[in-house]
N, C-alpha and C positions, 0 to 999 in steps of 0.2 A: 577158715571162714570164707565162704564162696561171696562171691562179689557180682558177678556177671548174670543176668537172666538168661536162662538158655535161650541161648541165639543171639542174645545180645551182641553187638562189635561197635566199637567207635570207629566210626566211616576215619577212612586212612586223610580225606583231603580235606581238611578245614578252610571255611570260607572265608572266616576275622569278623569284621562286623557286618550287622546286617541291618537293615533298617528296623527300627522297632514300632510297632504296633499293637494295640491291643486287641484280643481277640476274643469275641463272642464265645461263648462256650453255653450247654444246655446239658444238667445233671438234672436225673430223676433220681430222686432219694428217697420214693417208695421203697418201704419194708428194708432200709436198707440197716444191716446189725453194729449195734452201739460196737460188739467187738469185733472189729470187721477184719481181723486175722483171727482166725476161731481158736489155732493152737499158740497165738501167741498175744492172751488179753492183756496184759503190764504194754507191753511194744504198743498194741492197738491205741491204749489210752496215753501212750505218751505222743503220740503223732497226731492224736485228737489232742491234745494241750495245746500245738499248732493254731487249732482251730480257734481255742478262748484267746490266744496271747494276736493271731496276724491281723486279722482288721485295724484292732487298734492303731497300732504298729504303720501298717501300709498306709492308713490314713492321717498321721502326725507325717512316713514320709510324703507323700503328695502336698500339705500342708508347709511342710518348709521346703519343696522344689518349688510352690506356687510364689512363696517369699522372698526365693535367690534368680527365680527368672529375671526379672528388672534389673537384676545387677552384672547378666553373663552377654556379652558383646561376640563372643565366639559362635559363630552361626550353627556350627558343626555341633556344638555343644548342645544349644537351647532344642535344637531339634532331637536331640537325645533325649535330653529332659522330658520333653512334652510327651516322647512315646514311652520314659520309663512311666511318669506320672499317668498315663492310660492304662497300660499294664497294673501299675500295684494297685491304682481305682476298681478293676476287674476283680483283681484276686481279693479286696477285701469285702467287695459285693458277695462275691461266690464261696469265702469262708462266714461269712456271715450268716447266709441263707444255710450251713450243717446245723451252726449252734439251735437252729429252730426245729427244721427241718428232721434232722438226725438228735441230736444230744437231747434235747427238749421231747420229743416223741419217745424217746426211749429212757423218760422217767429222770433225765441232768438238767438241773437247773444250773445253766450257764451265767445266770447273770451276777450272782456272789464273787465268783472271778474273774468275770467280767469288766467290772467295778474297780478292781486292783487293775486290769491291764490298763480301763481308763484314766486312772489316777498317775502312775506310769509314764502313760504318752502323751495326755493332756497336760497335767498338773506340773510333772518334773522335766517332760522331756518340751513342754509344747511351747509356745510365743510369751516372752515376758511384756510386759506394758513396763519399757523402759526404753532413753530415748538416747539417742546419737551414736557414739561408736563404739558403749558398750553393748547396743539392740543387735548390731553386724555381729559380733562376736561373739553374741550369744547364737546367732544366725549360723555361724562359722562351725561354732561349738555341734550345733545340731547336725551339721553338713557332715563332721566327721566320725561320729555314731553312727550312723547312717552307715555309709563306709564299711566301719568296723561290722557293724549286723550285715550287710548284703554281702559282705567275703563269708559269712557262715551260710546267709539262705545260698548262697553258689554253690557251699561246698556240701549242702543237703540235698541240693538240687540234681549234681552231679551223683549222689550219692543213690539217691531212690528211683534214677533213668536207670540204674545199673544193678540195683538188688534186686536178688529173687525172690520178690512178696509173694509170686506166685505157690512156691514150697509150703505155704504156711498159710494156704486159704484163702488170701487175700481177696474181700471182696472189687471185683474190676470196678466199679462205680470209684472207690475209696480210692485206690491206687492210679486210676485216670486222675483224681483230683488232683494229690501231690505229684504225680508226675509231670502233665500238664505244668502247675505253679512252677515246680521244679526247672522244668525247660526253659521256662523264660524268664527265672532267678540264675540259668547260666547264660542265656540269648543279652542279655543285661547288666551282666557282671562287671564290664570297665565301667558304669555311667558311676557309680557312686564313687569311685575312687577320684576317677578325672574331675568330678564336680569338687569334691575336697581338696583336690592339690592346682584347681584354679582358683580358690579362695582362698591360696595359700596355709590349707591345713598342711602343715611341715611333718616332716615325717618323728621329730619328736613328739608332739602334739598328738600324731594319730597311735605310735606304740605306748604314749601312756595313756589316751580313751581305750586300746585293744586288752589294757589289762584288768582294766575295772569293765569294759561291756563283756567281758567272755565270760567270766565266774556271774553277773548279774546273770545273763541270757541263759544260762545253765540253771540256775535257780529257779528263775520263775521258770523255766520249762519241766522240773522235778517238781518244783510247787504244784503245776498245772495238771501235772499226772496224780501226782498223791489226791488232789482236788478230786479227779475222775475217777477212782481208784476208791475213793471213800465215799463215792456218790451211785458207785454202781453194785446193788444189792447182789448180785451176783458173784461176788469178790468179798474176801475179808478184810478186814479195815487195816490195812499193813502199816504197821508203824516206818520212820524212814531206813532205819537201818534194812529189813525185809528187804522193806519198797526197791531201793536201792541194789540191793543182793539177787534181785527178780531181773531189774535193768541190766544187771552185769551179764545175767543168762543170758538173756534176749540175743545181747550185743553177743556172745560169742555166737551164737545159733544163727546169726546174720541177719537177725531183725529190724536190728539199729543200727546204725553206724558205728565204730569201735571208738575206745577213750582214746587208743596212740594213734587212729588216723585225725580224729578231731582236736587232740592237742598239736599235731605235726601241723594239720591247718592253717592254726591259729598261730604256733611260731614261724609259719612261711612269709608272718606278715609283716614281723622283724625285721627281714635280709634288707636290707640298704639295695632299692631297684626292685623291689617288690610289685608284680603286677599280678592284678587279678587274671587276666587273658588263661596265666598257666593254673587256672581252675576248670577242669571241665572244656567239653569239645562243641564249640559254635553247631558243628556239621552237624553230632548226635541230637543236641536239641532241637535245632529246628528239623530233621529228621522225624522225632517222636511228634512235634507240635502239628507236622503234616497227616500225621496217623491216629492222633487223640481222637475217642468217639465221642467226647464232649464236644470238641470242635467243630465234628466232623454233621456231627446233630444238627448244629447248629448253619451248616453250610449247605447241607442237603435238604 
């Protein structure tokens, strides 16, 4: 299963952190095709599920880094915070405008699952009206989810700066998008952990939220493809077991990312000293983030 875009390399010298910043980006999503890998439509619409599940998502996190600001004394930190929550405020603006833009134009109504992502982030994940030091810990609770979801958007992030979409048609618009997101889901990768284990989420706490978020986040993102999948007349209505036997092709064919690199992942999160750092290369993303033409649109 080939891994690297030709020409691809992870620059040999990593920089560590880097200031974080949110960056203007500008996509034209004229004519752009609902199956924007042409020989590979299951792959296409599971990376478009992305699309109905991140806003939500990026906007409950912004939502509770706005909540845990007033409580972080670490300077180093809060100025982390501030540029993750600029950053995931971008990326849910700019997956937002596809669901319109792209899924809606091209005959998907988004907003049926929509609605479930709202319910979700809002309703199960979002601020209780409840008061004193069980309201923190609900806070807490939330910090470490968080956590848990941004060690996977890393390890997608890392994953799609480095696959060869290009083999399989990939429309450049679509692939600049998650690339782009990609970069700076790894330019970004310590801040959710460090925010959790300055709240004292302990590291028992966060391996048993990693074992109920990983099988959850796997769901709805299968949920979100069957959704697409059963919404694009172009496709037959695949029951899950297919659905699921179509995803396994993808992933071998180097579509998607494989089950034993994303369970390896997920149990790297285990090891007692676990950092996210060893996901993905500071140097490579901000690398592609100097090269993105959405960016770059947007600077020129």
């Amino acid at each position: 299963m080939k891994l690297l875009r030709t020409g691809a390399r992870r620059p040999d010298v990593d920089p560590g952190e880097v200031a974080l910043n949110a960056r203007n980006v500008q996509f034209d999503w004229t004519d752009t095709p609902l199956r924007w890998m042409p020989t590979e439509p299951v792959a296409s619409h599971l990376i478009n599920a992305l699309n109905l599940l991140l806003p939500e998502g990026e906007r409950m996190f912004c939502a509770a880094y706005s909540e845990a600001l007033p409580f972080v004394r670490d300077e180093k930190l809060r100025e982390a915070m501030l540029g993750f929550i600029g950053q995931e405020s971008m990326h849910a603006q700019t997956h937002d405008k596809v669901l319109y833009e792209v899924l809606a134009v091209n005959g998907i109504d988004p907003g049926r699952y929509v609605a479930q992502a709202e319910f979700v982030f809002r309703k199960t994940l979002g601020p209780k009206e409840i008061d004193g030091r069980a309201q923190r810990q609900m806070m807490v609770e939330r910090l470490a989810v968080i956590a848990c979801l941004e060690h996977f958007f890393a390890f997608l992030g890392d994953w799609v700066l480095n696959a060869d979409l290009e083999k399989f048609g990939a429309d450049p618009r679509v692939a600049d998008l998650f690339r782009w997101h990609g970069a700076e889901e790894v330019e970004h990768r310590h801040v959710a952990h460090d925010v959790a284990v300055y709240f004292d989420a302990g590291y028992v706490r966060r391996a048993a939220l990693m074992t109920i978020v990983f099988p959850i986040f796997i769901t709805l993102v299968v949920r979100g493809t069957k959704y697409l999948v059963h919404e694009d007349p172009a496709l037959p209505n695949l029951g899950y077991p297919r659905l699921i036997k179509r995803v396994f092709g993808s992933m071998w064919r180097g579509a998607l990312p494989g089950v034993p690199s994303l369970l390896w992942s997920a149990l790297s999160t285990f090891k007692p000293g676990y950092n996210p750092e060893s996901v993905g290369s500071t140097a490579q993303a901000v690398a592609y983030l100097a090269t993105s033409p959405a960016a770059r649109a947007v600077a020129s």
